[in-house]
N, C-alpha and C positions, 0 to 999 in steps of 0.2 A: 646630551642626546637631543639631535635636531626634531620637534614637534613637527610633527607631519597637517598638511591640511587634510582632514579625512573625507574631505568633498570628492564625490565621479564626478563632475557636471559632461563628460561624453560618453554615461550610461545610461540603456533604459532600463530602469529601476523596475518595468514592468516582465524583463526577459532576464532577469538576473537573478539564478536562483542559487542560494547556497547549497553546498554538499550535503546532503541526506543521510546520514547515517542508516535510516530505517529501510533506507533503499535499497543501503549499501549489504547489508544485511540478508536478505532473500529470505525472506523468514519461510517462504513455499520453495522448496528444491526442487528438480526436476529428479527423476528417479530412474529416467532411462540412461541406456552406456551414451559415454559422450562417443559422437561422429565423428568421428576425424579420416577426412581424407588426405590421401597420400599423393604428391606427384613426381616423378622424375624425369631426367633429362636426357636419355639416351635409346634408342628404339634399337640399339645394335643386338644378337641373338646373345652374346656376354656381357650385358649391360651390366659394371657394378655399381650404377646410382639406382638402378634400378634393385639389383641383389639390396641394396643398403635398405632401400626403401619396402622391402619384404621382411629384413631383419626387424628392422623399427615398427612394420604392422605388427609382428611375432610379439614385439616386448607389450606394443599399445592393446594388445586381445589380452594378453597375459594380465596385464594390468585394468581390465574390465572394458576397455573400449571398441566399438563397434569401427572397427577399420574398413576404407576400403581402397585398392590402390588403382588409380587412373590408367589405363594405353593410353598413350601419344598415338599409336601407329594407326596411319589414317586419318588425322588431324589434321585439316588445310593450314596453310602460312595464314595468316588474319588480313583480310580483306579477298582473300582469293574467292573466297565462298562466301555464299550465303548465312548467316547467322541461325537458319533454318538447317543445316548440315547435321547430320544422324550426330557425329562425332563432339560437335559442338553443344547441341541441345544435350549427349551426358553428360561432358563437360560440367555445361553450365546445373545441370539440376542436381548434379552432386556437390558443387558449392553450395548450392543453395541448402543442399541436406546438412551439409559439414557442421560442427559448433568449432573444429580447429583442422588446421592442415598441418602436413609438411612437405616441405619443395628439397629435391635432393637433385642434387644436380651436378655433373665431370666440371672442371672447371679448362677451358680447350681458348686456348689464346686467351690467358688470363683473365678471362670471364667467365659467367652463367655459358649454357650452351643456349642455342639460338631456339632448341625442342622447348627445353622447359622456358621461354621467355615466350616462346609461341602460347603456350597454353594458360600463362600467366594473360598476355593481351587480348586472349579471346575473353577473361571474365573479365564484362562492364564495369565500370567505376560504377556508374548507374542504373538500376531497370525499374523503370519511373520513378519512387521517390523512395526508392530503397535501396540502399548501397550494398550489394550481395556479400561484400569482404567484411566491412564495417564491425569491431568489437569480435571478430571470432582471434580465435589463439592461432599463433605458427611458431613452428621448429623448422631451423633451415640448417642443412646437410651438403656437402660435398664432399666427393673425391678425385685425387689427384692421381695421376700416371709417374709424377716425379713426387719431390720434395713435398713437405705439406707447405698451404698458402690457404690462403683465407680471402683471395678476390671475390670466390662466386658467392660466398656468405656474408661476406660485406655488400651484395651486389643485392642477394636478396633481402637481405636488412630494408637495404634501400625504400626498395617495393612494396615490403613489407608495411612501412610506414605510410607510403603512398596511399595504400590500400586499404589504409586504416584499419590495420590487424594490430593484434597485441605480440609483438615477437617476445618469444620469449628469453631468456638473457645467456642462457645455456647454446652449445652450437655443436656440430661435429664436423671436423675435416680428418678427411682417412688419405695419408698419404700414400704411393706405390700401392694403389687397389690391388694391383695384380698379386699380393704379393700375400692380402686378408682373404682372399673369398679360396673354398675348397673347390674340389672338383664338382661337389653337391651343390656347389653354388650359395652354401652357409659359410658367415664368417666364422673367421677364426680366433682362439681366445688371445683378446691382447689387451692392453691399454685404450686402443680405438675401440673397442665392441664396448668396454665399459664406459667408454665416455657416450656411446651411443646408448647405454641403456639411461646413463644418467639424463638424457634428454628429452628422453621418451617419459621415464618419469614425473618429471618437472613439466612438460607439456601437459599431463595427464593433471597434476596438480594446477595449475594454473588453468585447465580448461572449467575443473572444477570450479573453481573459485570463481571464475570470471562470467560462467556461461549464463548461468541466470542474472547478470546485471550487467550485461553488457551495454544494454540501451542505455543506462542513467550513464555507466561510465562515458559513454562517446554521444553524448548530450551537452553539443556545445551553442556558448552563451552568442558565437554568430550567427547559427543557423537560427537561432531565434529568434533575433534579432533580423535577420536577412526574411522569415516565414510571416513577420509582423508587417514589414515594412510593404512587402507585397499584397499583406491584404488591404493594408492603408491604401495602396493605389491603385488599388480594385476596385475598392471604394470611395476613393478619389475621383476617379473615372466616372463612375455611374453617378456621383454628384453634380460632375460637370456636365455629361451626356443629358442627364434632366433637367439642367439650368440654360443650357443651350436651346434644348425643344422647347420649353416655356417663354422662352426671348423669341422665340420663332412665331409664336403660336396667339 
């Protein structure tokens, strides 16, 4: 076996922190229902990502969580309006309340639909040095009109990651909607409602687990690195700034 050189010489040893177990741990839990909000992708008066997305709050209350599920309707295209928009500031302050989501969404020209992608781009990556998405849990849902596929769940995955959510590894795609949801607008018992309850639980566990150590988890060694270097040249700055007036002076 080839002996390794165990030298970084292109780390700072000052931002480089090992894994914490004690962190990892939570030894103080948080003892209120986890948040989770819900979004979906269709404003139509028989929306079934939207039905989906009312079965899935069903299973997440049942299973002790404080649900709540977003309207779209009303929601500008992002950049139309103001970021001031009644629709947008719930939007945003029920992310902000969330400790996990889910995005359920029709999949309409082999993608997400453009609703739920709209409501996705109105939350900031940013709102000033706190990333609103960052370390919270998601479950991601669609359904289909035909065949089942798995575009708009790949699609959310995507974003998911983007967003620096923790997706979780469980998914549901309900194929021929039309064919699950009753006239009550409750699904019907199949294989698809089970794999929908499977998801909702494992979100639930996973929100668990994750929500009080979210921060350590998505505590990474560039950002520390990238937080160091800028106060070095803060400080850099005001070094020079003072050594200039003194030559001046």
């Amino acid at each position: 076996m080839t002996k390794l050189d165990p030298s970084l010489p292109n780390v700072r040893a000052d931002a480089l922190h090992l894994p914490d177990t004690r962190a990892l741990g939570a030894v103080l839990r948080s003892t209120h229902k986890p948040r989770i909000l819900l979004l979906y992708g269709s404003v139509r008066a028989r929306s079934y990502s939207r039905m989906l997305a009312q079965e899935a709050a069903r299973l997440l209350e049942h299973f002790g969580a404080d649900a709540r599920i977003f309207d779209p309707s009303g929601l500008p295209l992002p950049d139309d309006a103001s970021d001031t928009h009644a629709k947008v500031q719930e939007l945003r302050g029920l992310v902000d309340w969330s400790e996990g989501q889910v995005w359920s969404s029709p999949e309409r020209h082999g993608a997400m639909s453009g609703i739920l992608k709209a409501q996705i781009d109105w939350i900031p990556l940013n709102s000033g040095a706190v990333r609103p998405t960052q370390g919270k849990t998601l479950a991601v849902m669609q359904v289909s009109g035909g065949s089942q596929s798995f575009n708009a769940v790949n699609q959310m995955r995507i974003l998911g990651r983007w967003m620096r959510m923790l997706t979780i590894p469980n998914q549901s795609s309900v194929a021929k909607a039309y064919q699950e949801f009753d006239d009550a607008n409750r699904m019907k018992p199949s294989a698809y409602y089970d794999r929908v309850v499977d998801v909702m639980e494992e979100l639930m566990k996973f929100t668990l687990l994750t929500r009080d150590i979210s921060q350590h988890l998505t505590d990474r060694y560039s950002e520390r690195v990238e937080t160091a270097a800028e106060l070095s040249a803060r400080v850099n700055l005001k070094a020079a700034v003072e050594s200039a007036t003194a030559a001046k002076s």
